[in-house]
N, C-alpha and C positions, 0 to 999 in steps of 0.2 A: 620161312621168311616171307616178309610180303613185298610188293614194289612200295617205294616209298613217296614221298611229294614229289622228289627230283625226277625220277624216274619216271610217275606218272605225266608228269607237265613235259616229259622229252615225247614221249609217246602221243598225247594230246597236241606240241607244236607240230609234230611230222602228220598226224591224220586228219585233223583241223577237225571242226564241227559244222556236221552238215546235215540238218534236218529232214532233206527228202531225198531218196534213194538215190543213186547216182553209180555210173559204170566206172570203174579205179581202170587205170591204165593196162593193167590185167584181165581190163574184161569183166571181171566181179563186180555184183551190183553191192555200194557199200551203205551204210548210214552210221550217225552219231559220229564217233570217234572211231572208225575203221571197222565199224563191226559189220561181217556177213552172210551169217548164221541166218539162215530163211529169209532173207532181203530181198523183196520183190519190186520190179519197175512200180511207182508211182507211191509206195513208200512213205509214210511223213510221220514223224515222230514230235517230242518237247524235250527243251534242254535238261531236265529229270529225267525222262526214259534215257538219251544220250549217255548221262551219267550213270545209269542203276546199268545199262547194255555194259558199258566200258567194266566198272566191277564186279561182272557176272566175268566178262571176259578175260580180266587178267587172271581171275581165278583158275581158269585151266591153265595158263600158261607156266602160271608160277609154280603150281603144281609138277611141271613139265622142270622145271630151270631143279626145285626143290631137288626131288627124284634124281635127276641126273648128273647136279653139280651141288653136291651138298657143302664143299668145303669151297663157296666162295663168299665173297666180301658183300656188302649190300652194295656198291657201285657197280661189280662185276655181275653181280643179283639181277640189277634194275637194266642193264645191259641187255644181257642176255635176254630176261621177258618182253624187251621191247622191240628186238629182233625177232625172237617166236612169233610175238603178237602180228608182226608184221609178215613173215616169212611163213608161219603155220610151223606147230610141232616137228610134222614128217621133215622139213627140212632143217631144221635142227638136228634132232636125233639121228639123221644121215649125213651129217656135213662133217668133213674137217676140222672145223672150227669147236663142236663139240669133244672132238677127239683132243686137240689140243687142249681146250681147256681139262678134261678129264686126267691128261698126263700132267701138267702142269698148270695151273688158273691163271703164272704171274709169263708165261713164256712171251716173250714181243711178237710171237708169231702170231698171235692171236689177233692184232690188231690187221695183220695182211689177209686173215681169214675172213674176218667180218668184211672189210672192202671188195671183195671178191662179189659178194652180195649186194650187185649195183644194177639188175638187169630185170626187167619183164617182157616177157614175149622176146628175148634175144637181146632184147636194146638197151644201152646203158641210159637207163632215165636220172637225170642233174640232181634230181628228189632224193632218191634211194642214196645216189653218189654221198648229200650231206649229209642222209642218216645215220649211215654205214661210218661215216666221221665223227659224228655225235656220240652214235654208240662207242666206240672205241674209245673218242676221249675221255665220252664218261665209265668207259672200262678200265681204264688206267689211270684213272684219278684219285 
């Protein structure tokens, strides 16, 4: 399965488009569309490289969602990669949230699992708080 429009444009509204390097609240230096992968202070990219970065990068992820959650829907699909994408592999494949979905895809727990994931460095950031709502509603939509 791949992310689809919807899914990519939830992904795209939470990490916007940003041409020259920049430190995400994490600390990470970011560019384009949340990508981090060898990102160096002073950084500057074009809204083509932005885009060609973003579908290199959902590549691993779906990869990841594929593998681990094969029997879901393409909204729980575009979900879930948009949370990896955001949160990195490692915390998926370690989280609860993967667990539930693995036992059940349709469980309402799922939705308290994703909201859990509202924090960097400790602190609940207002950003993550809509995402983690984003994601969810378009997890159960």
């Amino acid at each position: 399965m791949r992310t689809s429009q919807r899914g990519i444009n939830l992904i795209k509204s939470f990490e916007s488009l940003r041409l020259e390097a920049y430190r995400c609240p994490a600390g990470v230096y970011t560019i384009g569309y949340g990508h981090t992968a060898g990102v160096r202070r002073g950084d500057v990219i074009d809204e083509r490289k932005a885009e060609q970065l973003l579908a290199e990068d959902l590549k691993r992820f779906e990869a990841v969602v594929n593998r681990e959650c094969p029997g879901v829907n393409q909204n729980q699909f575009d979900a879930l990669v948009s949370f990896s994408f955001n949160l990195g592999e490692r915390n998926l494949l370690k989280s609860t949230l993967l667990k539930c979905v693995k036992a059940n895809p349709d469980n309402l727990n799922i939705r308290t699992e994703l909201l859990r994931w509202n924090r960097a460095n400790g602190e609940v950031l207002a950003g993550l708080t809509r995402r983690r709502r984003a994601e969810a509603d378009l997890y159960f939509s």
